[in-house]
Structure formats: structure tokens, C-alpha cells
ChimeraX commands (.cxc) that place a marker at each C-alpha (Angstrom):
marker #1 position 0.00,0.00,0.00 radius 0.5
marker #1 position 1.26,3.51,-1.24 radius 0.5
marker #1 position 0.65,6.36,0.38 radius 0.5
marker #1 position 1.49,10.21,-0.55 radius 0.5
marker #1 position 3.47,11.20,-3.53 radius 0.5
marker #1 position 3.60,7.37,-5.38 radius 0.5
marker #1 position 5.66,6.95,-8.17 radius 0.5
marker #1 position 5.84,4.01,-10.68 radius 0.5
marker #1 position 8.29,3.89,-13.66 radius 0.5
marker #1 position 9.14,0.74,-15.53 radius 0.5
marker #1 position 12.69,1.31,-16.88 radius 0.5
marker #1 position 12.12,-1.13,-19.83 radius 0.5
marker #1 position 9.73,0.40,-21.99 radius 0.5
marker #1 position 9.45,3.63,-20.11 radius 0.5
marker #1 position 6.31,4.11,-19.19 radius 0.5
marker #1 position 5.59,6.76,-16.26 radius 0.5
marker #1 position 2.65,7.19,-13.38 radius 0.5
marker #1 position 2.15,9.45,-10.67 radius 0.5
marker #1 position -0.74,8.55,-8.52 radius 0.5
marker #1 position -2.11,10.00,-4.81 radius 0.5
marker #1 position -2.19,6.77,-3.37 radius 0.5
marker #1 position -2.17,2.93,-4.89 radius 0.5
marker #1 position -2.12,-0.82,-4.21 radius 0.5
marker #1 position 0.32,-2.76,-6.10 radius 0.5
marker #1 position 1.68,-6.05,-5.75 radius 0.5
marker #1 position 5.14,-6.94,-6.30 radius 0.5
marker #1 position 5.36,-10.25,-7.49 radius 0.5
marker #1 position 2.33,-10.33,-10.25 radius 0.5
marker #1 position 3.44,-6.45,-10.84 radius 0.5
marker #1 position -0.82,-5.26,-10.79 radius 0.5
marker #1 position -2.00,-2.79,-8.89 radius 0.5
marker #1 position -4.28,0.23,-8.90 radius 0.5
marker #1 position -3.61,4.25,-8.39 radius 0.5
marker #1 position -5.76,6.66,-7.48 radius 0.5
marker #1 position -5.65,10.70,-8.50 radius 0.5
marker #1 position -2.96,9.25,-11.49 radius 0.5
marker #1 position -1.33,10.86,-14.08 radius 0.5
marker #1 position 0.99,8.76,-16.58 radius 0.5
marker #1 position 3.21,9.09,-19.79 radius 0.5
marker #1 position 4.21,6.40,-22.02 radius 0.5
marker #1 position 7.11,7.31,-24.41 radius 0.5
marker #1 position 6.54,7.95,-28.47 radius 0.5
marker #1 position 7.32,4.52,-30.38 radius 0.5
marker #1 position 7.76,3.87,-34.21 radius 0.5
marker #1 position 9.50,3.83,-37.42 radius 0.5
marker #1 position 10.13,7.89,-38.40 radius 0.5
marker #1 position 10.62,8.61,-41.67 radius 0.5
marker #1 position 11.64,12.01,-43.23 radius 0.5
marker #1 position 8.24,12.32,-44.98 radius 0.5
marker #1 position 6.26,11.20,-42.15 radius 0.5
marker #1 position 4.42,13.44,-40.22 radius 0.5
marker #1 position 4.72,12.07,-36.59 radius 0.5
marker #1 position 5.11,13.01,-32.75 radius 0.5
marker #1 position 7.98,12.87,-30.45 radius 0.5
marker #1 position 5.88,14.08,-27.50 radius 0.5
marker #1 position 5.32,11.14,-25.36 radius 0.5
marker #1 position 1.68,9.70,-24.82 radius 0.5
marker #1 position 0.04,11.41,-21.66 radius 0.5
marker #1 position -3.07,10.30,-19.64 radius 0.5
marker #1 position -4.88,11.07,-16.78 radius 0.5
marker #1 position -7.77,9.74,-14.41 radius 0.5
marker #1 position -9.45,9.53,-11.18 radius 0.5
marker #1 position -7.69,6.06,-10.95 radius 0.5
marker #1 position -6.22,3.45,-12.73 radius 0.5
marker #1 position -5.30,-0.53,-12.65 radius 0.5
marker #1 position -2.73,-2.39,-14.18 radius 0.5
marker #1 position -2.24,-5.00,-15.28 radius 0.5
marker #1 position 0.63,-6.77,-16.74 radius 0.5
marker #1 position 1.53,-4.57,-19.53 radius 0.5
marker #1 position -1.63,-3.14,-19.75 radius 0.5
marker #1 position -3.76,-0.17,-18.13 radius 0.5
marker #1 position -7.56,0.53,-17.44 radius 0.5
marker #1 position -8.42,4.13,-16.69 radius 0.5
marker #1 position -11.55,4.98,-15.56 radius 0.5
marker #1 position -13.14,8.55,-15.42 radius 0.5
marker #1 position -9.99,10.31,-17.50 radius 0.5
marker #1 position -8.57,12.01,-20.76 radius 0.5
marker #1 position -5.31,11.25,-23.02 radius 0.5
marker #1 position -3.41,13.23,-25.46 radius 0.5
marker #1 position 0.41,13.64,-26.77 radius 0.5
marker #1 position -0.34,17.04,-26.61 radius 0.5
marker #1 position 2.24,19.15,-24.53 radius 0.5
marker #1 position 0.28,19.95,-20.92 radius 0.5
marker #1 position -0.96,21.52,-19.25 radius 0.5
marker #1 position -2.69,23.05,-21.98 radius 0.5
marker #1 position -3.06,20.31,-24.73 radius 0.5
marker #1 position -4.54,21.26,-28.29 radius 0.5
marker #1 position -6.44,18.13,-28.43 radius 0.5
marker #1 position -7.79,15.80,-25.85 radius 0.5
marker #1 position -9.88,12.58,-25.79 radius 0.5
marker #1 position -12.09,12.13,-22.56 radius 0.5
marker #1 position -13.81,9.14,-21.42 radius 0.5
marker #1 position -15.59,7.37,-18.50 radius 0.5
marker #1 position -12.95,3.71,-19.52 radius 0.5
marker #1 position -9.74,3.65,-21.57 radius 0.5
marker #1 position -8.06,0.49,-22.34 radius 0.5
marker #1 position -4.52,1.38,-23.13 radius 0.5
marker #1 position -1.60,-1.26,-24.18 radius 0.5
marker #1 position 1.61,1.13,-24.44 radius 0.5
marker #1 position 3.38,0.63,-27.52 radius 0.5
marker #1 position 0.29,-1.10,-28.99 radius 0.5
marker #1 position -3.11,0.48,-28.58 radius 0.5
marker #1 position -5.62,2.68,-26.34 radius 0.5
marker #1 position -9.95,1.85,-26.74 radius 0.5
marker #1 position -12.33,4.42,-25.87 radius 0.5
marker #1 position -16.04,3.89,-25.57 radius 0.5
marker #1 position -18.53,7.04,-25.32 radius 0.5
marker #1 position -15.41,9.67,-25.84 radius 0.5
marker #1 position -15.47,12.84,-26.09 radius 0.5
marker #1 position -12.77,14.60,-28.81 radius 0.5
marker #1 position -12.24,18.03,-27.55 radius 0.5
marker #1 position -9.96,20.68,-29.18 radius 0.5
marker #1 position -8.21,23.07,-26.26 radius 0.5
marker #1 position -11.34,22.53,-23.78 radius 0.5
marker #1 position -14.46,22.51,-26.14 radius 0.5
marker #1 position -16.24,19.55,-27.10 radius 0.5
marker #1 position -15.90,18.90,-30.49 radius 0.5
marker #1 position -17.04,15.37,-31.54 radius 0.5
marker #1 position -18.58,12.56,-29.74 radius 0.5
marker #1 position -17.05,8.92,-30.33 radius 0.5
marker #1 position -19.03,5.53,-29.39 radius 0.5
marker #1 position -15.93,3.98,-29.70 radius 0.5
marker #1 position -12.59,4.74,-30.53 radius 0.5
marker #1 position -9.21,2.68,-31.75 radius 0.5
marker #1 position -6.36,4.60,-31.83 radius 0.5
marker #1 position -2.81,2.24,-32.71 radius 0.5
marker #1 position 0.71,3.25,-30.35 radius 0.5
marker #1 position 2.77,0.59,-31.82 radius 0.5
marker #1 position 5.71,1.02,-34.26 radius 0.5
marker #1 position 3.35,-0.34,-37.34 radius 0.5
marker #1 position 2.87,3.37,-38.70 radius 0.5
marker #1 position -0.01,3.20,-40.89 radius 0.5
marker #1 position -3.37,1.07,-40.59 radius 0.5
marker #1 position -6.33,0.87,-42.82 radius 0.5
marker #1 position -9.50,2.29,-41.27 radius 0.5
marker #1 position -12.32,4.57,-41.69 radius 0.5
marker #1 position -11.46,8.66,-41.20 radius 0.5
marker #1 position -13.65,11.20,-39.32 radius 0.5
marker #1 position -16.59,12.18,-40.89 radius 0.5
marker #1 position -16.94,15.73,-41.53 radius 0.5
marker #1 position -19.55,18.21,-41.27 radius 0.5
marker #1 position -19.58,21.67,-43.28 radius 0.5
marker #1 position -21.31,24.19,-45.28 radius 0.5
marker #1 position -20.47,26.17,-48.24 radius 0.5
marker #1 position -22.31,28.96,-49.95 radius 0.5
marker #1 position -22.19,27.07,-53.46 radius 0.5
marker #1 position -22.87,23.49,-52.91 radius 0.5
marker #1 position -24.81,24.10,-49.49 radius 0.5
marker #1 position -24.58,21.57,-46.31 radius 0.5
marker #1 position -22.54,18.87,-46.70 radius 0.5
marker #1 position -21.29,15.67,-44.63 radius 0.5
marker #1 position -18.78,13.27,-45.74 radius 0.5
marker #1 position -16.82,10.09,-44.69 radius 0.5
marker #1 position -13.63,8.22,-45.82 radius 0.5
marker #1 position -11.54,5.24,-46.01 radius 0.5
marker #1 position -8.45,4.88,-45.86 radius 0.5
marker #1 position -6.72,1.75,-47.11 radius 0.5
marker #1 position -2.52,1.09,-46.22 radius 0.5
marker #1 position -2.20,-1.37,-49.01 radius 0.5
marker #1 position 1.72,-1.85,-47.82 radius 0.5
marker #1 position 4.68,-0.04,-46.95 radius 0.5
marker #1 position 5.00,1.95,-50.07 radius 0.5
marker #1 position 1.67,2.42,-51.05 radius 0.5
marker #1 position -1.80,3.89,-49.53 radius 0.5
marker #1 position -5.57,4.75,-50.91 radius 0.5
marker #1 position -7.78,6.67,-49.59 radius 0.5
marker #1 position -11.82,6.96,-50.91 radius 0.5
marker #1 position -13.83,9.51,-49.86 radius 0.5
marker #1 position -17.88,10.49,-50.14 radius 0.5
marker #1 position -19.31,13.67,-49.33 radius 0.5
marker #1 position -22.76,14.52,-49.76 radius 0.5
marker #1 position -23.77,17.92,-50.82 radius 0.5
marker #1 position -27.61,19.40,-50.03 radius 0.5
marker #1 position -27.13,21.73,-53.26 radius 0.5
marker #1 position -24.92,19.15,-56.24 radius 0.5
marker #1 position -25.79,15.70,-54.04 radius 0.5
marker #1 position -22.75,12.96,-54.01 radius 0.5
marker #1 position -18.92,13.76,-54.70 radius 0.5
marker #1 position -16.32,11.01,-54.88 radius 0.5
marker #1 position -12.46,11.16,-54.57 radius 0.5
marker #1 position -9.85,8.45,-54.87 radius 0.5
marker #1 position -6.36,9.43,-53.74 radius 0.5
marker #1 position -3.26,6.73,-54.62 radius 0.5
marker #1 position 0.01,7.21,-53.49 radius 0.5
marker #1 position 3.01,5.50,-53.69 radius 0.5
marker #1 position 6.78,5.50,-53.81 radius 0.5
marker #1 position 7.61,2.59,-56.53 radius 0.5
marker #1 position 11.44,2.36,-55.87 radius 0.5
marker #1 position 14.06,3.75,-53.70 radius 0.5
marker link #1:1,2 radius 0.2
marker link #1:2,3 radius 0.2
marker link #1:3,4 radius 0.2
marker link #1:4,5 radius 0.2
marker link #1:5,6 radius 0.2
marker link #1:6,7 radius 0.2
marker link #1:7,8 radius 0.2
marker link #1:8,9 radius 0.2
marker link #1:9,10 radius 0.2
marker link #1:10,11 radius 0.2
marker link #1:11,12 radius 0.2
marker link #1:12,13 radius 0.2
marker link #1:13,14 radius 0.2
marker link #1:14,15 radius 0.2
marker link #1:15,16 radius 0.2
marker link #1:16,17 radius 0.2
marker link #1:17,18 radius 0.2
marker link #1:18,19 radius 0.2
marker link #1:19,20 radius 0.2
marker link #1:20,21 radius 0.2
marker link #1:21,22 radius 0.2
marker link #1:22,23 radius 0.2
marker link #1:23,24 radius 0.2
marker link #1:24,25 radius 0.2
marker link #1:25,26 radius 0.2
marker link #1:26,27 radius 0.2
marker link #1:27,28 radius 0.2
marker link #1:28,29 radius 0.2
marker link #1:29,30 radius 0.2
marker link #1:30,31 radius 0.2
marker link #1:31,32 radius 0.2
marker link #1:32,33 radius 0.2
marker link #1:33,34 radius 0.2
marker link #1:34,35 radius 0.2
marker link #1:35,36 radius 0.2
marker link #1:36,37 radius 0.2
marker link #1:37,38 radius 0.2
marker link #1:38,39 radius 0.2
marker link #1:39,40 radius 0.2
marker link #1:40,41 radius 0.2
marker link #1:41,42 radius 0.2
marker link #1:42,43 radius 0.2
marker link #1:43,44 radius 0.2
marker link #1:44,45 radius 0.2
marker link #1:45,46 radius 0.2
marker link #1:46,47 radius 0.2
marker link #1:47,48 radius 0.2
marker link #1:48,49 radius 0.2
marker link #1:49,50 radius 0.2
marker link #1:50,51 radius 0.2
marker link #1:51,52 radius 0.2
marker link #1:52,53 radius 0.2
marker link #1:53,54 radius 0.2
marker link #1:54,55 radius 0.2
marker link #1:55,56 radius 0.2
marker link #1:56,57 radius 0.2
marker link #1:57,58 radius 0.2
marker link #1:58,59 radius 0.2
marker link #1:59,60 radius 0.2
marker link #1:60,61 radius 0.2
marker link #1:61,62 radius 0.2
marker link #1:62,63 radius 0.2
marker link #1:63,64 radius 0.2
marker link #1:64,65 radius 0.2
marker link #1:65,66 radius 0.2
marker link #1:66,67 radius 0.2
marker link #1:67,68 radius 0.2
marker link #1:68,69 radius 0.2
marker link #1:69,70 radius 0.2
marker link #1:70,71 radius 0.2
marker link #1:71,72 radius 0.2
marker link #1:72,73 radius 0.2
marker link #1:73,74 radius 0.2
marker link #1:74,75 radius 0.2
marker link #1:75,76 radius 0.2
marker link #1:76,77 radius 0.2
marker link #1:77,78 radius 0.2
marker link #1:78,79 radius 0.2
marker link #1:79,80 radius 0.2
marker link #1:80,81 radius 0.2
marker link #1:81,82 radius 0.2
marker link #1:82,83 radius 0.2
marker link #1:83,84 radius 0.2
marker link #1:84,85 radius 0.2
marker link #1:85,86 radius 0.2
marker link #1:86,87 radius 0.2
marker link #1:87,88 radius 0.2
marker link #1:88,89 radius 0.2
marker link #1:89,90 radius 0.2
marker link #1:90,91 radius 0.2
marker link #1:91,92 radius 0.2
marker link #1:92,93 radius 0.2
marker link #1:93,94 radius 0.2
marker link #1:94,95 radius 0.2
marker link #1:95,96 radius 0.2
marker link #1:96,97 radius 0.2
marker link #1:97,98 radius 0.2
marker link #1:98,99 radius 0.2
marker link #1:99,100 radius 0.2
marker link #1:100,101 radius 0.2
marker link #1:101,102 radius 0.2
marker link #1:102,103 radius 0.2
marker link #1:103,104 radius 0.2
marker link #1:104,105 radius 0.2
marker link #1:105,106 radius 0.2
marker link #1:106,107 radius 0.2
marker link #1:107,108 radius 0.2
marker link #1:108,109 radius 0.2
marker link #1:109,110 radius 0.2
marker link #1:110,111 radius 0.2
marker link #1:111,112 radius 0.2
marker link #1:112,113 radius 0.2
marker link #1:113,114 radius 0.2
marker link #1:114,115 radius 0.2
marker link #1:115,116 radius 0.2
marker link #1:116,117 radius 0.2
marker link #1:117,118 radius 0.2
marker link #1:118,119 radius 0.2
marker link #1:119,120 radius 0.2
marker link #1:120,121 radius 0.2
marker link #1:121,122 radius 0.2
marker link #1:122,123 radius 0.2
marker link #1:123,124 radius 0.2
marker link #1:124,125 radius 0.2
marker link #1:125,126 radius 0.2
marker link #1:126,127 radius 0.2
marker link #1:127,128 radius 0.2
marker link #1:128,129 radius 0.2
marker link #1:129,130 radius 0.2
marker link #1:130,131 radius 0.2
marker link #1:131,132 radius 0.2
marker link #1:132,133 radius 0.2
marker link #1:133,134 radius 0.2
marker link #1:134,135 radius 0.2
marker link #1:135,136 radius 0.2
marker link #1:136,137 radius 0.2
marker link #1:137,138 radius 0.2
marker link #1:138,139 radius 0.2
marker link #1:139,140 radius 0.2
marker link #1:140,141 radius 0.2
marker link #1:141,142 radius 0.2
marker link #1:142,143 radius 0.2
marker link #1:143,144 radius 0.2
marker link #1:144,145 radius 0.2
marker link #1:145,146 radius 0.2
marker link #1:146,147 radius 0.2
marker link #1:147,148 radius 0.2
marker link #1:148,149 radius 0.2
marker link #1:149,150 radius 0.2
marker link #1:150,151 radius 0.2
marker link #1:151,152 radius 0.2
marker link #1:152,153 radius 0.2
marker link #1:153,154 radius 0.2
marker link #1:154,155 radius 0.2
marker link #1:155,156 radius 0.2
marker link #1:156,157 radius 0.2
marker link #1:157,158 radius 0.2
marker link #1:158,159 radius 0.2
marker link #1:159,160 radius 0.2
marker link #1:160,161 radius 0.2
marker link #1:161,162 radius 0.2
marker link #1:162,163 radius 0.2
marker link #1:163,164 radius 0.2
marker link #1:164,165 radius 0.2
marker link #1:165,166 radius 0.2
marker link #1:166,167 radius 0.2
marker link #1:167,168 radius 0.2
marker link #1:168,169 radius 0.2
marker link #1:169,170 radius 0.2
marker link #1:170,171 radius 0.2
marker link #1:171,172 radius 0.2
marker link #1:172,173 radius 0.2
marker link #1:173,174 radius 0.2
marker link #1:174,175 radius 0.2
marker link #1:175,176 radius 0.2
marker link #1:176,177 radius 0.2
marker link #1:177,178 radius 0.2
marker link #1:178,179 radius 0.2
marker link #1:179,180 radius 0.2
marker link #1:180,181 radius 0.2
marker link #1:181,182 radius 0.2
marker link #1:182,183 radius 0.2
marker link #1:183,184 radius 0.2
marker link #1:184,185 radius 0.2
marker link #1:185,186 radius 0.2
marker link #1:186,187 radius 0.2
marker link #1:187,188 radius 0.2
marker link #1:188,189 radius 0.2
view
């Protein structure tokens, strides 16, 4: 049992948590904090033309459990957004994070700086060192003075290392359905 200032830091992957209080047992290394703030370090392949972070991955919650390699927050928000003030933040009631693999959301809340932007039944979001995954994109909402309202979705498809697709629809009140097909790829070195 933990009392005060806790800190936790696993030196081989280099994930961090500060916590109020916690339980944790030595031997099957599980445990739960309570008033917890963590960081788990940036992973992946970087490439020149990639556009990635090297700000580590930050949560926070009124507590958390591990287990293993693996962390449940309840009643928090994560980000690799520089704090305190982050640009973005994602807050839900659970997250189900797996450093250096993935986090899982369920009725999240995407806010940009502190306002609620988008609401998110469930959310995937990869931490591993695979840097692209096929998936669907955001939908998008918007209006324009020529084609009126319009909402839209994507996929996007990471056919291998060197080449990607991505389809989207958007739906426009005044001209109705617009399709676009992206394909990119880098054929040799």
C-alpha cells in the first residue's frame, strides 16, 4: 500500500505514473492508483516524410489498474499534446490502453483546447511502431455557400509499406454525391 506522492516507472519500456495513493503487488506487478497521471514514451519507425510526434503519450484519471503490460483508466482524458494546456484531448468514463500497442475508448469525447468537439461511441487509436493502418477517417460536417450543407466520410486503405488509398464520399444538399480516390506510392528507392 502507497501512500502520498507514489511513483511508478518501468525502466524497460518507459512508461511513467504518478498517482495520490495505490495498491500494487510486487510479485504479479498489478496494482491500482488513485488521482494518477501517466506518460508512455513515443514509439515507431520515423521517416523524413512522415508526419509524426515525439511528445510522449500522456493520460490522466481519477484512478487506474494495471495489469501486466496493460492499463484501465476509468473517469480520464489522453493526449500527446504538450500539458498543461493540450490542443487536443480525448475524454472518457474507460480507456483500455496497451503502451506501444493500442488505447480503446467507448462514449469519448474529442475536444480541441477545452471545447467539445465530436462525440465517439468507440474509438481505436494504434501506439505501436506499425505506422499506418487501414480504417475509416472522421466524418466531416460543413457548409459552403455554393454546394450548401454537406457531410462526408472516408476510407483509408494502407495497401503496404509503399503504397496507400484513400476513398472519400461527401454529400452535398445543393450538387448531391462527390467522390475522390487518392493513390500514393513510392515505386522504388
Amino acid at each position: 500500500y502507497l501512500r502520498g506522492h507514489v511513483r511508478y516507472r518501468n525502466f524497460t519500456k518507459g512508461d511513467k505514473v504518478e498517482a495520490a495513493r495505490g495498491e500494487y503487488n510486487l510479485k504479479t506487478q498489478e496494482g491500482k492508483f488513485y488521482v494518477v497521471k501517466g506518460t508512455s514514451p513515443a514509439h515507431g519507425i520515423y521517416e523524413p516524410w512522415l508526419l509524426r510526434t515525439t511528445n510522449p503519450f500522456y493520460f490522466e484519471g481519477e484512478w487506474a489498474e494495471r495489469h501486466h503490460d496493460r492499463y484501465v483508466i476509468h473517469h480520464g482524458f489522453i493526449t500527446d499534446c504538450v500539458l498543461p494546456k493540450p490542443w487536443w484531448s480525448l475524454h472518457a468514463p474507460i480507456f483500455d490502453i496497451i503502451p506501444e500497442n493500442r488505447a480503446i475508448a467507448h462514449s469519448a469525447v474529442f475536444k480541441f483546447k477545452k471545447y467539445p468537439a465530436l462525440y465517439l461511441p468507440a474509438f481505436y487509436r494504434p501506439l505501436g511502431r506499425k505506422d499506418r493502418q487501414s480504417g475509416f477517417l472522421t466524418p466531416n460536417i460543413g457548409n459552403s455557400t455554393q454546394l450548401g450543407y454537406m457531410l462526408g466520410e472516408g476510407y483509408y486503405w494502407a495497401i503496404n509499406r509503399s503504397y496507400d488509398a484513400t476513398y472519400r464520399a461527401q454529400y452535398f444538399s445543393q450538387r448531391g454525391f462527390a467522390h475522390t480516390l487518392d493513390f500514393r506510392g513510392k515505386p522504388t528507392q
